[in-house]
C-alpha positions as CSV (number, residue, x, y, z in Angstrom):
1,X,77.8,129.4,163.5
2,X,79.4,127.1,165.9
3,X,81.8,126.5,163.2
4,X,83.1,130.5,163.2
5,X,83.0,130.6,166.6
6,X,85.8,127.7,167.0
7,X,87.6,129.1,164.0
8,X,88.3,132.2,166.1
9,X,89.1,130.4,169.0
10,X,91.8,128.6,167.7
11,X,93.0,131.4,165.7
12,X,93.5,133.9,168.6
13,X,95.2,130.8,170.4
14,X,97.3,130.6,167.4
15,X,98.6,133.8,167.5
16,X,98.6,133.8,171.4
17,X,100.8,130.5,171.1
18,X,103.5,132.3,168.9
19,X,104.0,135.4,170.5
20,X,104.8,133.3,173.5
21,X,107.4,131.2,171.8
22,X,109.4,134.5,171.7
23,X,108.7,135.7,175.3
24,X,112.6,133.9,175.8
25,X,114.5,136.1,173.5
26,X,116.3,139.4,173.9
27,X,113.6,142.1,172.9
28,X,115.9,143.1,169.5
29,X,115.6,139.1,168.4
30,X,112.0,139.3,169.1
31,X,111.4,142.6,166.8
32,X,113.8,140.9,164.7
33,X,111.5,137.4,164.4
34,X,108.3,139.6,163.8
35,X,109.3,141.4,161.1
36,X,111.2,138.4,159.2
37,X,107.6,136.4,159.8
38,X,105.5,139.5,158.5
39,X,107.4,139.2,154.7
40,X,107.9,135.3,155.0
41,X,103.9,134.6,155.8
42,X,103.2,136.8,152.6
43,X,104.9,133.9,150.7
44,X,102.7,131.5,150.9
45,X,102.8,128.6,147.7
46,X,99.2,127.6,146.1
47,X,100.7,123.8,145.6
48,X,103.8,121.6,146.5
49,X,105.7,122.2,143.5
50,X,104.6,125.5,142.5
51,X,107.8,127.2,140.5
52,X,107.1,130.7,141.0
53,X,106.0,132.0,144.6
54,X,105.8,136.2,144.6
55,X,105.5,137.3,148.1
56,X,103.4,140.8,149.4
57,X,106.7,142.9,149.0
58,X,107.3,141.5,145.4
59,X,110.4,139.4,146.0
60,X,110.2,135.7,143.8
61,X,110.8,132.3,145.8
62,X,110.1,128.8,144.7
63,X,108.1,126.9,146.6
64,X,110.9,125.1,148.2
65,X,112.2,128.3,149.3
66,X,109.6,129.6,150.8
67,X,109.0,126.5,152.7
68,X,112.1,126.5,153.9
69,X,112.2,129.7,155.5
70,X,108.6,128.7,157.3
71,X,110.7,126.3,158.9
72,X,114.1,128.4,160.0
73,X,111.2,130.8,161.5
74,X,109.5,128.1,163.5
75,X,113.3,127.1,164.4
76,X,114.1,130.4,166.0
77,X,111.0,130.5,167.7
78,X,111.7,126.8,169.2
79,X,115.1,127.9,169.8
80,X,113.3,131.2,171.8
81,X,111.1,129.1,173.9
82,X,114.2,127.1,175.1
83,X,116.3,130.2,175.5
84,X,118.7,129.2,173.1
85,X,119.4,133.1,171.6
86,X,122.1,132.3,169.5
87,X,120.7,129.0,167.7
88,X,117.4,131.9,166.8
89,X,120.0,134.4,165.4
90,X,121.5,131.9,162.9
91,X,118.3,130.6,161.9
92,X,117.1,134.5,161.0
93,X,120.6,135.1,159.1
94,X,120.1,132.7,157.0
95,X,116.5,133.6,156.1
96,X,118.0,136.7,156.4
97,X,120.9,135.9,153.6
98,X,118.1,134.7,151.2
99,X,116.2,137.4,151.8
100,X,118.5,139.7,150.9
101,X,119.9,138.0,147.7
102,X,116.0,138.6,146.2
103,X,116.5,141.8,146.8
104,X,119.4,142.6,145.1
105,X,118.3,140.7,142.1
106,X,115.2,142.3,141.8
């Protein structure tokens, strides 16, 4: 019990913790952020080196890929908190850029 109760707990302070991290940026960068984390958190690998990684929307990453993009998000949220607007932009574009290639391939 006390087990589920602390797993809540840190959850809500989890998501509590990211929303802040884009309080910093422009209100467009922070729709912006949300949505690209909604399709990249669907892509989540099983293991390390899994080949194949199909995310809630259909589109195909490897495992690398999908990594990757984790981090670019958690750079434009960094780059958010220090009110760095421009640094978050790039970061999305490029996620962004991938995104988008999947998409036309599929």
């Amino acid at each position: 019990m006390a087990t589920g109760i602390r797993s809540i707990v840190a959850s809500t302070a989890l998501l509590a913790l990211s929303n802040l991290g884009q309080a910093n940026c422009s209100a467009a960068l922070t729709e912006h952020l949300s949505s690209v984390q909604r399709i990249v958190d669907s892509v989540r690998p099983d293991k390390p080196a899994q080949l194949r990684v199909v995310g809630s929307d259909g589109l195909v990453f490897t495992s690398a890929e999908a990594h990757w993009m984790s981090a670019q998000l958690r750079l434009a949220q960094k780059s958010c908190v220090q009110g760095d607007d421009a640094t978050a932009e790039k970061a999305l574009r490029e996620v962004n850029n991938l995104l988008s290639t999947r998409k036309r391939a599929s």
